[in-house]
C-alpha positions in Angstrom: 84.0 59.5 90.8 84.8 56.1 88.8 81.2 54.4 89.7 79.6 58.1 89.2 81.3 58.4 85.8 79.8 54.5 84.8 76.7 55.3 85.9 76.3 58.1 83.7 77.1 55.9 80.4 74.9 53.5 81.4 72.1 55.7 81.7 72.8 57.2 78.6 72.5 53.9 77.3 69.1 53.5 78.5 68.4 56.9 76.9 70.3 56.2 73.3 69.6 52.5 73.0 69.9 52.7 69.3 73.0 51.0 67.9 75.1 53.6 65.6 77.5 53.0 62.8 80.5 52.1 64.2 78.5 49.9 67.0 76.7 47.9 64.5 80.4 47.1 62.8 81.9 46.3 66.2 79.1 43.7 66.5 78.8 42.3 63.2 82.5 41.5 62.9 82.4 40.2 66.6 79.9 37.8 66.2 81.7 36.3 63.1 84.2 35.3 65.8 82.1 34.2 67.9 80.1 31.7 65.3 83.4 30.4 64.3 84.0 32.6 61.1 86.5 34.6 59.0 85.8 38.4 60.5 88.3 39.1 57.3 86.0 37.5 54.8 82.5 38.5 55.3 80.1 36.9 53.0 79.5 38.7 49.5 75.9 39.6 51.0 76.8 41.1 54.3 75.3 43.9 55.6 78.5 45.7 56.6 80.5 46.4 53.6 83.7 44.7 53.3 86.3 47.9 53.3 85.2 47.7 57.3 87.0 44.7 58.2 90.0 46.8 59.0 90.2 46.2 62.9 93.0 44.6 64.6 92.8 41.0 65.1 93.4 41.9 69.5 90.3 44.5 68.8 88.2 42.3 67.5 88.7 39.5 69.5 87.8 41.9 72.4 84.4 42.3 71.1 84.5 39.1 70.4 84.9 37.8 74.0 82.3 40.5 75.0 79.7 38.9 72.8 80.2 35.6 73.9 79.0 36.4 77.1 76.2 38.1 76.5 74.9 38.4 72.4 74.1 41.9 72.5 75.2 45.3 71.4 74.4 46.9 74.8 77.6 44.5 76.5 79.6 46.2 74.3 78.7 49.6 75.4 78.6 48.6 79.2 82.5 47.4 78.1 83.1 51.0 77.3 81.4 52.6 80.4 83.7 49.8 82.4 86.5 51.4 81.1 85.8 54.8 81.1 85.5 54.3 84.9 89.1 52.7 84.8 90.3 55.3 83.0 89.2 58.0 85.9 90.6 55.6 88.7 94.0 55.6 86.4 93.8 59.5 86.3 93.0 59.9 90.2 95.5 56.6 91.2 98.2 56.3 88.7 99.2 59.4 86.9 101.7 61.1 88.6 100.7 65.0 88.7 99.3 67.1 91.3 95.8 66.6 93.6 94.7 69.5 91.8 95.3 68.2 88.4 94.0 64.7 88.5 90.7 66.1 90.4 89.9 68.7 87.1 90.8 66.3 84.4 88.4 63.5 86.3 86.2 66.1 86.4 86.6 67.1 82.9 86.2 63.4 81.5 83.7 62.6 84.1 81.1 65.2 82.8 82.0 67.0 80.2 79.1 67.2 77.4 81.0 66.6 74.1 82.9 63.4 75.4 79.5 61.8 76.7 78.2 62.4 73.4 81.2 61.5 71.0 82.4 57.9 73.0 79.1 57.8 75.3 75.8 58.0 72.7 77.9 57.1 69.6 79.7 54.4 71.8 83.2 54.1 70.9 86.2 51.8 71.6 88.2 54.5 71.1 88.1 54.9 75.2 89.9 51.7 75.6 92.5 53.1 73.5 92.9 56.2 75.5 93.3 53.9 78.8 96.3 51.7 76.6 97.8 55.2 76.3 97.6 56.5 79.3 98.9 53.1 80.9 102.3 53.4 78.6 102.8 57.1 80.0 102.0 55.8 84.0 104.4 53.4 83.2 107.2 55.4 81.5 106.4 58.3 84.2 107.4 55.3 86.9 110.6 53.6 85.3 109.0 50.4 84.4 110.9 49.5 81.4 109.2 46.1 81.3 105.3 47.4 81.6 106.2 50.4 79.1 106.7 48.0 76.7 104.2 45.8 77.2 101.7 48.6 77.1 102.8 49.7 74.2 103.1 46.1 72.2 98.7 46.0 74.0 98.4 49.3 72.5 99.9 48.6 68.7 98.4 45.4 68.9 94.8 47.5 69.4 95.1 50.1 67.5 99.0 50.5 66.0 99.5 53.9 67.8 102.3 52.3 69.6 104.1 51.9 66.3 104.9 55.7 66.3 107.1 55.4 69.5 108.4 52.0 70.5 111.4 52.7 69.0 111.9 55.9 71.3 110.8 53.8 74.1 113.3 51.2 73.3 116.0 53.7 73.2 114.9 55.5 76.1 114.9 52.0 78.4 118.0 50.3 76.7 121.2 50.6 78.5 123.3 48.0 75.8 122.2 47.3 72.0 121.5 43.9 73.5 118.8 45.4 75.6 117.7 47.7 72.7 117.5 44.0 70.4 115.7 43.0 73.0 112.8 45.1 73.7 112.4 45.3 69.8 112.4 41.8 69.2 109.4 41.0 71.9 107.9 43.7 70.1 107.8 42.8 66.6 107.5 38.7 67.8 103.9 39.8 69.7 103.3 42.0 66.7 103.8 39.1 64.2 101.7 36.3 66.9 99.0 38.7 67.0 98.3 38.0 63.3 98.2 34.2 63.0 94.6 34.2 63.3 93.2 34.5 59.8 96.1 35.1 58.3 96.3 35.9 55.6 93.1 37.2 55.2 93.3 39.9 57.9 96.7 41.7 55.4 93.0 43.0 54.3 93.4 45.8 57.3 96.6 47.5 55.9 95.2 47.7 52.5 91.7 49.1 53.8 93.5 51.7 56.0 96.1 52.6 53.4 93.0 52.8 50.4 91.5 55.6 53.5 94.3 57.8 53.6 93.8 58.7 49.8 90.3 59.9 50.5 90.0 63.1 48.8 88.6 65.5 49.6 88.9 65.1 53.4 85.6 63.8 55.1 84.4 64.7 58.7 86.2 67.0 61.3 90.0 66.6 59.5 91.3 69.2 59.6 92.7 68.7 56.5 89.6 70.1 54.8 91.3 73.5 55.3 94.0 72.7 52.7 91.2 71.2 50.4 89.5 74.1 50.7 92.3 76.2 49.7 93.2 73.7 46.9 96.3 72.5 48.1 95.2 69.1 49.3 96.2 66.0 48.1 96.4 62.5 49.8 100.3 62.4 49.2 100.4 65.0 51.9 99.3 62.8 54.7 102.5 60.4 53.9 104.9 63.4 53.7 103.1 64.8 57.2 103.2 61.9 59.1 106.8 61.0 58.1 107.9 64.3 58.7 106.7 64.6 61.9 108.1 61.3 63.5 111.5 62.3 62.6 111.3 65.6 63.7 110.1 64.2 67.3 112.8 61.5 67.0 115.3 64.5 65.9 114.5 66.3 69.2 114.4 63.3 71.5 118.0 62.7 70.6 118.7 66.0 70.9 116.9 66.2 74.2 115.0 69.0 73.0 111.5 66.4 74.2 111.0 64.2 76.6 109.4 60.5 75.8 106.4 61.2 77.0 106.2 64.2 74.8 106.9 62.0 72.0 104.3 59.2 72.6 101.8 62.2 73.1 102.4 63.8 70.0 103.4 61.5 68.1 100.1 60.0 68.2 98.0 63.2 67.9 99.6 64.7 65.1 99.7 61.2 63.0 96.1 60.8 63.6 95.4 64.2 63.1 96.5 64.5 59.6 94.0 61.3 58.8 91.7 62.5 55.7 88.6 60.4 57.3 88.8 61.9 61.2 85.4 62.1 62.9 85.4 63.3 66.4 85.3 60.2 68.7 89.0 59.9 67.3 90.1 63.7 67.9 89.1 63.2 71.5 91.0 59.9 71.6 94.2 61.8 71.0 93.5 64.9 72.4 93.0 63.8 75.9 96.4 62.9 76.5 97.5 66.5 75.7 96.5 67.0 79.7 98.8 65.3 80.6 101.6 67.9 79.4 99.9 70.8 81.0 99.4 72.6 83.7 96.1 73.2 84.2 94.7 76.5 85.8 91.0 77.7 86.3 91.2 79.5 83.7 92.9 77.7 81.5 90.2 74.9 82.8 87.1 77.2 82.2 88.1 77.8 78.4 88.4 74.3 78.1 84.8 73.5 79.4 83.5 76.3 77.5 84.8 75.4 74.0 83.7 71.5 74.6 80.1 73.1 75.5 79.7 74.9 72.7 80.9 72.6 70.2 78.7 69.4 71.7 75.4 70.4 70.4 76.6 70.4 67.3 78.2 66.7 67.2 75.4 64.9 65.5 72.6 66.1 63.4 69.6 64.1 64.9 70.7 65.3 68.4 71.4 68.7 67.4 67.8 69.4 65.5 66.6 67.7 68.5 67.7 70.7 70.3 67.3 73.2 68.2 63.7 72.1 68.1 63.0 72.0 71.3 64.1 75.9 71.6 62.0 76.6 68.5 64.6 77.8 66.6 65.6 77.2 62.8 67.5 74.3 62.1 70.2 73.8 60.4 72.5 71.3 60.2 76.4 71.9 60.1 77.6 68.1 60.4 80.2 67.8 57.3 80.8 71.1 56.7 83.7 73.7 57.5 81.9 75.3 60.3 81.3 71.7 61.8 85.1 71.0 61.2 86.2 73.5 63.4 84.1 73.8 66.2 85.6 70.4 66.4 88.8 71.1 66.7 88.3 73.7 69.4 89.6 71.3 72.1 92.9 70.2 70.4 93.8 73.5 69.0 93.2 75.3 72.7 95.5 72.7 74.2 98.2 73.1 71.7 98.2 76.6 72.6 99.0 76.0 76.0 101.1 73.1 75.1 103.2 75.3 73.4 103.0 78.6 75.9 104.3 75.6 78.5 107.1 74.6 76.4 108.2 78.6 75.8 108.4 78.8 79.3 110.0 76.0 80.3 107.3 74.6 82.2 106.6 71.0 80.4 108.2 68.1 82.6 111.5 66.9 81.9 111.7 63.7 83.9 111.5 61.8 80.5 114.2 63.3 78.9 116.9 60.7 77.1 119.3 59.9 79.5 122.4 60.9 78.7 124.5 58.0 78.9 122.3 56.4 76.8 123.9 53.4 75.5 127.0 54.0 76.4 126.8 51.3 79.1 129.1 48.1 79.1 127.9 45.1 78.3 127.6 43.6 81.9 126.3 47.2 83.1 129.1 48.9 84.1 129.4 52.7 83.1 132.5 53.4 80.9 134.7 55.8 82.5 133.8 59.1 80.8 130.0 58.4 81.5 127.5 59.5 84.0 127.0 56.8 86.3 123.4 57.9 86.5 121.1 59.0 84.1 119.8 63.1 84.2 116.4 62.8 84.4 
């Protein structure tokens, strides 16, 4: 399924050889790397404007070590074909669910129409930061305190999603504030190495993203365009969101009301959900790990397939009056508008609905749950007398 799943990107590579937007700023910015160059100072004439040099220094270096090897847009794309297959030998290997499960979701990422077209024809990175995630939840799923947090420090240094949940990760893992100190120490230390390169220059990333989240009105498939629509949007609200949803998920961690792996999941959908700029490449990138909390039936699994089907025509214009043309009917283009928006958002919003049927029944896995003698460990490990001596998984 792995080699099946590669060999369908790289035919439609051969198929789409053009390079898109966000491939021909992948390669511009990694060849600057390679020829020895700022990638945070592009020259005043570049053909890439300068607000897109707001990639991670580990990010770029990847494309950058890509490029070396072959000077080319296409390796970059076979990069991304390599690691979609990864990420089905992760699902079928390492995630620990049922046959049944791991065959439909391979399935469902193998072949499913509006995935090849949103990370396959408009190749996206954004697949090596779905395999980052679902590494950290393999790892939390198997009790590997040290390769949680690695994945996670791989995953913030790629694309700062592990930001929203190292801190519940630490807690979940430590046993003494020692521990705790620890874990967030090697984290911010990797955090702060990753950003000697070009320093300062690359402080340019924070200041690009932060200038994006005051886009107004909301561009893409956000699904903030509803509240602009209705006139209640403004870019304050993504601040007030995205805070308010962390410590809401922290709130019910401690309380455990959620398990980790429910916060590293939605913790990183709903933060990059509320994003003003949010084309569908990243939507997929965060919605995919919603599987992971569900149990999948057929027909649960059929709705799925048929609201991806429906909405994948529709993902780009040139491929959709390609279509349309070849079926001789009218064409009309929906890309940017409300319609667009949510057909889009057909895929999260169906597997919210059964994330939260699951969680009203009481179905959602608890292994993950806080233990609860968390930190109430002595400092040479010994449980204090009123403690569990094991933690309630």
């Amino acid at each position: 399924m792995a080699l099946l799943a590669m060999a369908i990107r790289l035919a439609i590579i051969i198929a789409f050889p053009q390079s898109r937007d966000d491939l021909r700023i992948y390669t511009y910015f990694g060849r600057m790397i390679v020829a020895g160059l700022n990638p945070y100072l592009p020259p005043l004439d570049s053909p890439i404007p300068l607000n897109y040099a707001n990639i991670a220094p580990l990010n770029l270096g990847v494309f950058a070590a890509a490029l070396a090897l072959w000077d080319s847009p296409t390796v970059l794309r076979v990069l991304f074909a390599l690691a979609d297959g990864i990420i089905v030998l992760t699902i079928g290997y390492a995630v620990q669910r049922t046959r049944t499960w791991r065959i439909a979701v391979m399935d469902f990422y193998t072949f499913n129409p509006l995935i090849l077209i949103a990370l396959a024809v408009d190749a996206q990175d954004k697949v090596i930061v779905l395999w980052l995630t679902l590494m950290v939840l393999v790892s939390v799923e198997a009790q590997r305190a040290s390769a949680s947090l690695v994945w996670t420090t791989l995953l913030t240094l790629y694309r700062w999603l592990g930001a929203f949940f190292v801190l519940p990760l630490a807690l979940y893992f430590a046993r003494t504030w020692r521990a705790l100190v620890a874990m967030l120490g090697f984290y911010g230390l990797a955090f702060a190495f990753s950003h000697v390169a070009w320093w300062p220059a690359n402080l340019f990333i924070y200041t690009s993203r932060a200038q994006r989240t005051l886009i107004n009105p909301p561009i893409h498939d956000s699904p903030t365009m509803l509240l602009a629509a209705l006139g209640l949007y403004t870019p304050r609200l993504v601040t007030i969101f995205i805070l308010a949803t962390l410590v809401v998920l922290y709130t019910l961690f401690l309380l455990r009301r959620v398990t980790l792996v429910e916060v590293i999941v939605l913790s990183s959908f709903f933060t990059t959900m509320a994003s003003p700029e949010l084309p569908t490449s990243r939507i997929i990138m965060v919605s995919i790990p919603l599987l992971v909390l569900l149990e999948l039936s057929r027909r649960r699994l059929a709705a799925l397939w048929i609201v991806t089907s429906i909405a994948a025509p529709f993902l780009f214009p040139d491929l959709q009056a390609r279509l349309l043309g070849i079926f001789g009917l009218p064409i009309v283009i929906l890309y940017g508008s409300m319609p667009h928006m949510l057909l889009m958002n057909l895929l999260p919003a169906l597997l919210l609905v059964y994330y939260f049927s699951d969680k009203r029944r009481g179905v959602v896995a608890r292994d993950t749950l806080l233990p609860q003698d968390w930190l109430l460990a002595r400092p040479n490990g010994q449980p204090q007398p009123d403690a569990p001596s094991e933690s309630v998984r």
